[in-house]
C-alpha positions as CSV (number, residue, x, y, z in Angstrom):
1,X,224.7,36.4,160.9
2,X,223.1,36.8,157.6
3,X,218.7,37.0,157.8
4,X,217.3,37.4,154.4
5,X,214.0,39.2,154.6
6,X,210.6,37.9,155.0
7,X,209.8,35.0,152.0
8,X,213.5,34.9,150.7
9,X,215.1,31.4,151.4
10,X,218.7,32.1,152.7
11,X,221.2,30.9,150.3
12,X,221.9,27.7,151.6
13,X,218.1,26.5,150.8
14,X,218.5,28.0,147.3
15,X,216.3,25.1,145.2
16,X,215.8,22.8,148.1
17,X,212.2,21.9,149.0
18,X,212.3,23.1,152.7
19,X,208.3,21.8,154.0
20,X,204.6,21.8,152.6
21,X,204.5,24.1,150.1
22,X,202.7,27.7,151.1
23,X,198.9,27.6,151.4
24,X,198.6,23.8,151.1
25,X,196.4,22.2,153.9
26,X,195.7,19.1,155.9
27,X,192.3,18.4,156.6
28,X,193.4,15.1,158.6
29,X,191.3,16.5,161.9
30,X,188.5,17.4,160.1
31,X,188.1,14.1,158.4
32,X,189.0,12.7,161.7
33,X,185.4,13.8,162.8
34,X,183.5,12.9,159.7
35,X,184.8,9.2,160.8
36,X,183.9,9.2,164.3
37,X,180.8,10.5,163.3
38,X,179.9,7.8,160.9
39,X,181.0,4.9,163.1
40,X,178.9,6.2,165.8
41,X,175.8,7.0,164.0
42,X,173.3,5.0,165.4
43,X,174.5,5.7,169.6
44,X,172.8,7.1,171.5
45,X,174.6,7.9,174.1
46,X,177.9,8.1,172.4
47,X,180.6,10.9,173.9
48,X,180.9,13.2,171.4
49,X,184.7,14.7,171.2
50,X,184.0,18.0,169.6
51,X,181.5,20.5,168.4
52,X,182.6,19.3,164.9
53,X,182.1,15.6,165.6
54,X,178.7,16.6,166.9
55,X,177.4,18.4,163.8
56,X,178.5,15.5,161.4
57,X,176.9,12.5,163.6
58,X,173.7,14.8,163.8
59,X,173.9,14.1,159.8
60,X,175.3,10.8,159.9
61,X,172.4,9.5,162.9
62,X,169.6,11.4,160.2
63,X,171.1,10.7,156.6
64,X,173.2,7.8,156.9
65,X,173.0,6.8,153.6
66,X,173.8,10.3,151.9
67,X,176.9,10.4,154.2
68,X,178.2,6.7,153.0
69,X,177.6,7.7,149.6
70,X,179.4,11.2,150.7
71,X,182.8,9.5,151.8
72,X,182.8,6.9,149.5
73,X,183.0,9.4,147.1
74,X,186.1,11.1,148.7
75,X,188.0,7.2,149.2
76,X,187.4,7.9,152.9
77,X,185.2,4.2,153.4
């Protein structure tokens, strides 16, 4: 069996698009907490899911409006 080295498609892949391209990224998680965070900003006692979450609803509770402003911005609202 033929294994091209490291970063050379084998032949049959020649030209085909096989994926994401390399170093591309998807930041679906982090915006995932930018969300929660907003929709929870004024609880309390809300359950905070990760350390992420818990660093943007400290700034979403404080500075709601600059965080609206913030994801309307990036067509997140």
């Amino acid at each position: 069996m033929y294994r091209p080295p490291k970063g050379v498609p084998p032949p049959q892949l020649e030209g085909r698009r096989t994926g994401r391209p390399r170093g591309s990224k998807n930041f679906a998680k982090s915006w995932r907490a930018v969300l929660w965070a907003f929709e929870h900003r004024f609880e309390d006692t809300a359950v905070i899911p990760s350390g992420e979450a818990a660093l943007w609803w400290y700034f979403a509770h404080y500075f709601p409006d600059e965080l609206e402003q913030f994801l309307e911005e990036h067509g997140k609202l």
